[in-house]
Steps between C-alpha positions, in 0.01 A plus 500: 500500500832633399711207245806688541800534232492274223846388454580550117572154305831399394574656126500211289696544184421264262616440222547863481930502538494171280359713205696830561798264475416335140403851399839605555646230335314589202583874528853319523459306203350801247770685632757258349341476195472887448869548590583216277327673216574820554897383512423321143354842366793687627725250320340464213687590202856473641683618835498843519622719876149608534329179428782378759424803768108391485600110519676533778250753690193221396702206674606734816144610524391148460692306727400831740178423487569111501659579854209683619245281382704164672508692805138531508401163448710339744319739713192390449596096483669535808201586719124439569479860484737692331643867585407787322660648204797705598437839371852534426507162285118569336667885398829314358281244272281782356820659464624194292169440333454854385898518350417200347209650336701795392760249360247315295378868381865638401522167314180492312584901386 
Protein backbone atom coordinates (compact mmCIF):
# COMPACT_ATOMS: atom_id res chain seq x y z
CA UNK A 1 0.00 0.00 0.00
CA UNK A 2 1.97 2.81 -1.43
CA UNK A 3 -0.04 6.66 -0.61
CA UNK A 4 2.13 8.27 -3.01
CA UNK A 5 3.43 12.09 -2.89
CA UNK A 6 1.81 14.26 -0.55
CA UNK A 7 1.31 17.43 -2.33
CA UNK A 8 2.69 20.24 0.07
CA UNK A 9 -0.14 22.80 1.35
CA UNK A 10 -0.44 26.19 0.13
CA UNK A 11 1.96 28.65 2.42
CA UNK A 12 -0.41 30.62 4.24
CA UNK A 13 0.95 33.92 5.38
CA UNK A 14 -0.95 35.33 7.88
CA UNK A 15 -0.79 38.04 9.31
CA UNK A 16 2.83 37.64 8.91
CA UNK A 17 3.38 40.67 5.87
CA UNK A 18 0.64 42.74 7.83
CA UNK A 19 3.11 42.96 10.84
CA UNK A 20 6.46 43.28 8.90
CA UNK A 21 4.64 46.26 7.35
CA UNK A 22 3.68 48.20 10.77
CA UNK A 23 7.14 47.23 11.92
CA UNK A 24 8.52 49.22 9.26
CA UNK A 25 6.46 51.97 9.78
CA UNK A 26 7.67 52.15 13.19
CA UNK A 27 11.35 51.72 12.18
CA UNK A 28 10.05 54.69 9.89
CA UNK A 29 8.73 56.65 12.57
CA UNK A 30 11.96 56.32 15.24
CA UNK A 31 13.85 57.12 12.38
CA UNK A 32 12.19 60.56 12.08
CA UNK A 33 12.36 61.27 15.45
CA UNK A 34 16.18 60.44 15.75
CA UNK A 35 16.98 62.57 12.68
CA UNK A 36 14.81 65.24 14.06
CA UNK A 37 16.82 65.24 17.21
CA UNK A 38 19.92 64.70 16.10
CA UNK A 39 19.33 67.91 13.57
CA UNK A 40 18.22 69.93 16.92
CA UNK A 41 21.60 68.82 18.64
CA UNK A 42 23.56 69.81 15.66
CA UNK A 43 21.84 73.21 15.79
CA UNK A 44 21.86 73.83 19.04
CA UNK A 45 23.61 76.84 20.07
CA UNK A 46 23.55 78.74 16.73
CA UNK A 47 24.26 77.82 12.91
CA UNK A 48 27.55 76.86 12.54
CA UNK A 49 29.06 74.97 8.72
CA UNK A 50 29.53 71.85 10.62
CA UNK A 51 26.34 71.76 12.49
CA UNK A 52 25.02 72.62 8.79
CA UNK A 53 27.29 69.69 7.01
CA UNK A 54 25.71 67.07 9.70
CA UNK A 55 22.04 68.65 9.19
CA UNK A 56 22.03 68.22 5.91
CA UNK A 57 23.73 64.56 5.87
CA UNK A 58 20.81 63.54 8.82
CA UNK A 59 17.89 64.72 6.40
CA UNK A 60 19.65 63.05 3.14
CA UNK A 61 20.16 59.94 5.14
CA UNK A 62 16.68 60.20 6.40
CA UNK A 63 14.61 60.75 3.57
CA UNK A 64 17.17 57.73 2.13
CA UNK A 65 16.00 55.56 4.34
CA UNK A 66 12.33 57.01 4.17
CA UNK A 67 12.59 55.87 0.38
CA UNK A 68 13.70 52.51 1.19
CA UNK A 69 11.46 51.82 3.87
CA UNK A 70 8.14 53.13 1.49
CA UNK A 71 9.38 50.88 -1.03
CA UNK A 72 9.15 48.01 1.19
CA UNK A 73 5.86 48.39 2.46
CA UNK A 74 4.09 48.89 -0.64
CA UNK A 75 5.71 45.64 -1.29
CA UNK A 76 4.31 43.89 1.14
CA UNK A 77 0.58 45.69 0.95
CA UNK A 78 0.52 45.01 -2.52
CA UNK A 79 0.47 41.22 -2.36
CA UNK A 80 -0.79 38.10 -0.45
CA UNK A 81 2.69 37.16 -0.44
CA UNK A 82 5.24 39.53 -0.79
CA UNK A 83 8.81 39.21 -2.61
CA UNK A 84 11.83 38.90 -0.87
CA UNK A 85 14.10 41.55 0.29
CA UNK A 86 16.31 42.71 -2.50
CA UNK A 87 19.77 42.20 -1.35
CA UNK A 88 20.74 45.24 -3.05
CA UNK A 89 17.92 47.41 -1.21
CA UNK A 90 18.39 45.34 2.43
CA UNK A 91 22.57 46.31 1.88
CA UNK A 92 21.53 50.11 1.01
CA UNK A 93 19.22 50.44 4.34
CA UNK A 94 21.93 48.98 6.63
CA UNK A 95 24.00 51.24 4.76
CA UNK A 96 21.64 54.18 5.79
CA UNK A 97 20.93 52.83 9.21
CA UNK A 98 24.54 52.33 10.14
CA UNK A 99 25.59 56.21 8.74
CA UNK A 100 22.88 57.23 10.66
CA UNK A 101 24.26 55.66 13.66
CA UNK A 102 27.62 57.12 13.00
CA UNK A 103 25.85 60.55 12.60
CA UNK A 104 24.12 60.33 15.92
CA UNK A 105 27.76 59.24 17.34
CA UNK A 106 29.82 62.27 15.68
CA UNK A 107 27.01 64.37 17.21
CA UNK A 108 26.87 63.10 20.69
CA UNK A 109 31.10 63.47 20.74
Amino acid sequence: MSAGPVAEPARDPGLQPERTRLAWRRTTLSGTVAAVLAMRTALHGGVSVAGGVVCALCCGLWLGFLALAHRRITVLAASGEPAAFAPRQATATVLVTVALAVCGVALVL
